[in-house]
N, C-alpha and C positions, 0 to 999 in steps of 0.2 A: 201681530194681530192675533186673535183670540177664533176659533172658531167654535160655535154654539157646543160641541160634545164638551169642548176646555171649558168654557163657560159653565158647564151645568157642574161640572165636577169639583170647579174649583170655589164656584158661589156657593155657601151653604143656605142662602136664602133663596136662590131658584128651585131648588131639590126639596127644600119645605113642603110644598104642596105633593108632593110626591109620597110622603111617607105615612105609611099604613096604607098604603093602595099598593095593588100587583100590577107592574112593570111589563111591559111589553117592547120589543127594539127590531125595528124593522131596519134591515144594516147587509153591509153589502164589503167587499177584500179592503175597497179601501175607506172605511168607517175605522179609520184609525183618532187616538189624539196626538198629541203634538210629540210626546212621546215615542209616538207608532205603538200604542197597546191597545187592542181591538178594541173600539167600543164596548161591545158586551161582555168582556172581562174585566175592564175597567168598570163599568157602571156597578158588577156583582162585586167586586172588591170597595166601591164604594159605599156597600150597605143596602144599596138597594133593594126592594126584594123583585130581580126580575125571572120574571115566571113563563116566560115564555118568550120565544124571538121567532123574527117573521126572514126568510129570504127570495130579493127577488129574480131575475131572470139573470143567470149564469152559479145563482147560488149564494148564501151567505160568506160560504169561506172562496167563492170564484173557483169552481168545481168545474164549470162546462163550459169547453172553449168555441165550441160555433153555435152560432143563431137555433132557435126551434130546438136544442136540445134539454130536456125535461129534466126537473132534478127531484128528489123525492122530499117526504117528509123524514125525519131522522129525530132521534133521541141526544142531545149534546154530551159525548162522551164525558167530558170533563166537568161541568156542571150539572147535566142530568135533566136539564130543561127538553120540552118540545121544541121543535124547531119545524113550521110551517112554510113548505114551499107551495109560493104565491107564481111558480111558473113551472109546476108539473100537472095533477091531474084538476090543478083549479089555478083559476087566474084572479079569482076574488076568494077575499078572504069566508070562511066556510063560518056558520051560526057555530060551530065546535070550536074552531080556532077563536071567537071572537070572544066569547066567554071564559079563555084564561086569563083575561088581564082586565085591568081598568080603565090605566092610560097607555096608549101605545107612544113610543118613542121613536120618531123617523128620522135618522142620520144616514143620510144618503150624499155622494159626491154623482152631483147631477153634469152632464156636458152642454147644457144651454142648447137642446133640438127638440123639436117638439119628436122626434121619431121615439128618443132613445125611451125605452121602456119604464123606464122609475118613475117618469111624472105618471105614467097611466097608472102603475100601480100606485103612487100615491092618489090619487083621485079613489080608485077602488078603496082604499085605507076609508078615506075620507067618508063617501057613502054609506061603507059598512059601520063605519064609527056613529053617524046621522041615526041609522037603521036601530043599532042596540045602545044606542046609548053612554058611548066611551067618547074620551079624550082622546086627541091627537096634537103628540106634539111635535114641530118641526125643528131639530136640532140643527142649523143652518151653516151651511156651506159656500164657499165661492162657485160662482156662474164662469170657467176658465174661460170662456169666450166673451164675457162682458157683455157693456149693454146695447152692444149694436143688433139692430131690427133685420129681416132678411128673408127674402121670399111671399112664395102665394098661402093663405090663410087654406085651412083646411073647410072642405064645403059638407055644408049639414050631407047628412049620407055616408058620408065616408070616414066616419068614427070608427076608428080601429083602437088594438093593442099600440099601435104605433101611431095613432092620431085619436087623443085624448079630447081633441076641444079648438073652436074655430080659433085657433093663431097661425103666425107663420111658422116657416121652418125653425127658424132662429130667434128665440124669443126676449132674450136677453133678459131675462128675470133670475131670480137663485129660489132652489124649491120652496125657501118659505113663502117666498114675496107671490110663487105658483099656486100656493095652496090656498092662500086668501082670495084669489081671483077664482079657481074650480069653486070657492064656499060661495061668492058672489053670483058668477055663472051658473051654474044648478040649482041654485035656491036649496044649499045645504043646512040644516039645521045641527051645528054641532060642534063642541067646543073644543075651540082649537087656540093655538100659543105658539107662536114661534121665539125660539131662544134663537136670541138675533147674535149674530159676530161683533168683536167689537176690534174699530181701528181699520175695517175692509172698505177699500176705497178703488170700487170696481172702473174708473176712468183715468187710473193711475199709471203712469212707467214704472217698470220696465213690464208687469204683469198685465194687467188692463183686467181685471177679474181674478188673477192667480197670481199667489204672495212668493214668486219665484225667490225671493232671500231668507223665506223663513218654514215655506215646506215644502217639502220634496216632494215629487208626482208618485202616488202607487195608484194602480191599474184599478178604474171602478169596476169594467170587467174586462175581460181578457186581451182584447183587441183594440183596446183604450191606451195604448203605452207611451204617450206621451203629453205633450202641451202643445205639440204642433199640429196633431192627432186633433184634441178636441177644437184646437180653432179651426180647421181643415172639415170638419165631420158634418157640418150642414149643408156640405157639398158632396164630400162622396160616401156618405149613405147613399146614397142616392144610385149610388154600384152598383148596390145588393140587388135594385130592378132590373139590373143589365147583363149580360154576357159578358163584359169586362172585367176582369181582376181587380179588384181592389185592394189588392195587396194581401187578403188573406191567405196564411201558407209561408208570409216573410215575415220577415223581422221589422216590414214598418207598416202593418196594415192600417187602411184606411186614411193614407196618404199619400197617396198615388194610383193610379190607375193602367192599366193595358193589357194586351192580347198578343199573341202568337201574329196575328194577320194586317196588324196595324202599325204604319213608318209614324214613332212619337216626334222624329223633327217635321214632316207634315203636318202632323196635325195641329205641335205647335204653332207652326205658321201658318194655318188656317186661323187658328184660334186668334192669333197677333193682328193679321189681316179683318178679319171681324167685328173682333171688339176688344180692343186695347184696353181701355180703359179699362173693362172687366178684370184683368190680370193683373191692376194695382198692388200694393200691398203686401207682393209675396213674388220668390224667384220659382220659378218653369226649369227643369233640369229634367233630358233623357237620363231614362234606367233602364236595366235587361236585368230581370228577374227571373227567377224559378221557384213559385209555388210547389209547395215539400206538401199541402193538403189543398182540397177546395176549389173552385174554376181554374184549368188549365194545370193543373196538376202533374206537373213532372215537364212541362212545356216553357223553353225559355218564351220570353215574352220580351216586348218593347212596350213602355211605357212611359209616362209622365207621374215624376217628384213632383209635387209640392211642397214646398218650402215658406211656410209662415211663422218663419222665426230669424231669430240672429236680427243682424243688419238690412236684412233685406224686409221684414214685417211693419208694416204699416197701420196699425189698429183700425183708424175710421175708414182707411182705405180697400181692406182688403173685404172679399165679396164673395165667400164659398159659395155657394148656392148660384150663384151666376156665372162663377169660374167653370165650377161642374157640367153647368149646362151649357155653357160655350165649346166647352171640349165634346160633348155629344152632340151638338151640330156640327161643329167641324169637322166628328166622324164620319157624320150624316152627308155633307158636301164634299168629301173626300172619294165614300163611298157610299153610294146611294142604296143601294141594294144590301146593307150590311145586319145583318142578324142582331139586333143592338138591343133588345128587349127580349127579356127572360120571362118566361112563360109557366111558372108554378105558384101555389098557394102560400103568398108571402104571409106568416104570421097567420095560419087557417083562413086565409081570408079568399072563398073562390069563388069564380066568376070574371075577378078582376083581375087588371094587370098588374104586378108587383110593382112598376116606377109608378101606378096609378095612386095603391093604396099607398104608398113612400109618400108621394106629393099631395094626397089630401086631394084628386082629383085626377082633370084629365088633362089639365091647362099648357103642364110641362111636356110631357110627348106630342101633342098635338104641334104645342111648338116648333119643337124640331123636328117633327117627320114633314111641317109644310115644307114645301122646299121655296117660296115665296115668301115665308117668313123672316122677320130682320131682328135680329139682337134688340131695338127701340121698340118692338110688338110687345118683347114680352117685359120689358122696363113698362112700358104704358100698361102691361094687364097686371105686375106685378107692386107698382109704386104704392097706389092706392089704398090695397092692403096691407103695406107696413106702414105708409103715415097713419093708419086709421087705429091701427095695432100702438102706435107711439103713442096714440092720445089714452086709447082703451086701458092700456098697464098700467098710463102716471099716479092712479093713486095706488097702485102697491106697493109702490117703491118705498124700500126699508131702509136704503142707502144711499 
């Protein structure tokens, strides 16, 4: 299969309308081509004239490896171009920045969450593009998690960095088929093109969204390092609001979960006892880690692998986002009095609680701190908003 940066590079008739206009490339470690030659070296060896490039949160070349770490603006040593960061002292792109190019070009490898930061900054792209009058183009990517739907819908108010627009967690879209839907939603006025993939066939074995026989995984940012990673990830983001480890500090973050204070075969079998069915799709294995940076830091810990891959991965079966929060209720009815919720400005966001602004709301903790609440409460406050999310995306679909 082809994906939109090979596409553009290898049609000399998509790249047409391109030429005599300055080039813009919003790109990120792995905005590689088939290749593996960065996008924006590729594109400037292709003729193009690009004149400036945009990076977003961790950085263009994947410079900053934990959350909320700022990155600057810089001069590209080896081409000479500007290089604006879209996640140090601005989160939108700036009337300066906007004015070195004509069309911008968006090659981004997205994880299919509404959390992860790229659709927000695509959306910003977008606006800013409405605003002055530029082009946006979406060089398109696989969704590695596919098209399955998942979780509660973000509620007006609670628009952050990390909730861009009322969908759920797990959106199952690829950022072009996102960016048509933000142009829809906002009532954006502004010309946009997606260079579509060609041969991607995101309901497919053995990848289901990711062409595991024909490209390798590189890291979109740092804590991305895998494909079990991204299909795992609409579930334990969801960490980030906790006192839990999420694995940052090891060698598999964001694929497991625990603490210094927590038995992981209890809580598996709480988890088991609650809601089976939730645990579909993927094998549950104790681990004892030790965080070398980050919560619990230098503290061996018990915790829970997730495992959504090999023989044990079940595509329409498996259910991060319900796995996640089955496992913090089962914290919750293990130990009732458990410090489970982290208490600082997730993504400058104050006032609120971090798993609040993660979830788009309050729906999820409320959940699990009832202690009368049942796994079918929050299916029943949860369904609704992805059938209604299944109907809402069917016409963007590209694939």
């Amino acid at each position: 299969m082809k994906f939109g940066i090979d596409r553009l590079l290898a049609e000399p008739a998509l790249r047409e309308p391109l030429e005599g206009k300055r080039v813009a490339l919003l790109a990120h470690p792995a905005s590689v081509t088939e290749d593996l030659t960065h996008s924006l070296d590729a594109l400037i060896a292709s003729g193009l004239n690009v004149s400036a490039a945009f990076g977003p949160q961790h950085g263009l070349r994947g410079d900053k490896q934990d959350n909320m770490v700022e990155s600057e603006d810089f001069t590209d040593p080896v081409h000479g171009i500007p290089i604006f960061s879209l996640y140090g002292e601005v989160r939108r792109p700036t009337g300066q920045s906007m004015g070195t190019f004509d069309v911008i070009l968006v090659d981004l490898q997205d994880l299919g969450c509404r959390i992860y930061t790229f659709i927000t900054t695509l959306l910003y792209i977008l606006e800013a593009a409405a605003k002055h009058g530029k082009e946006v183009w979406v060089l398109d990517r696989p969704n590695p998690a596919g098209r399955p739907v998942e979780g509660l819908t973000l509620l007006t108010g609670w628009e952050s960095f990390v909730g861009a627009g009322p969908m759920p967690m797990r959106h199952g879209l690829t950022l072009g088929e996102l960016g048509l839907w933000f142009i829809d939603k906002m009532k954006l006025d502004v010309e946009y093109r997606i260079i579509e993939m060609e041969g991607y066939q995101p309901d497919a074995a053995p990848g289901f969204g990711w062409p595991v026989d024909s490209r390798i995984w590189i890291n979109p940012s740092p804590n991305a390092a895998n494909l079990n990673m991204a299909r795992a990830y609409a579930g334990t983001v969801m960490l980030e609001g906790t006192t839990l480890s999420e694995g940052r500090g090891t060698t598999r973050p964001l694929e497991l979960f625990g603490a210094p204070d927590i038995d992981a075969p209890a809580v598996i079998g709480e988890m088991r006892r609650l809601a089976p069915d939730w645990l579909a799709g993927c094998a549950l294995r104790e681990i004892w880690f030790e965080p070398t940076f980050h919560k619990h830091v230098d503290k061996l810990c018990n915790g829970v692998h997730i495992h959504a891959e090999g023989c044990f991965y079940d595509h329409q079966a498996f259910k991060p986002w319900r796995l996640q929060s089955l496992g913090f209720k089962a914290i919750r009815r293990l130990y009732p009095d458990y410090g489970l919720w982290r208490d600082f400005p997730y993504e400058y966001e104050f006032g609120k609680l971090a798993i609040d602004v993660i979830n788009g709301g309050e729906g999820l903790r409320q959940w699990v701190d009832d202690a009368e609440a049942a796994p079918q409460d929050l299916d029943a406050l949860t369904s609704p908003d992805e059938q209604a999310w299944e109907e809402e995306r069917r016409p963007y679909l590209r694939y």
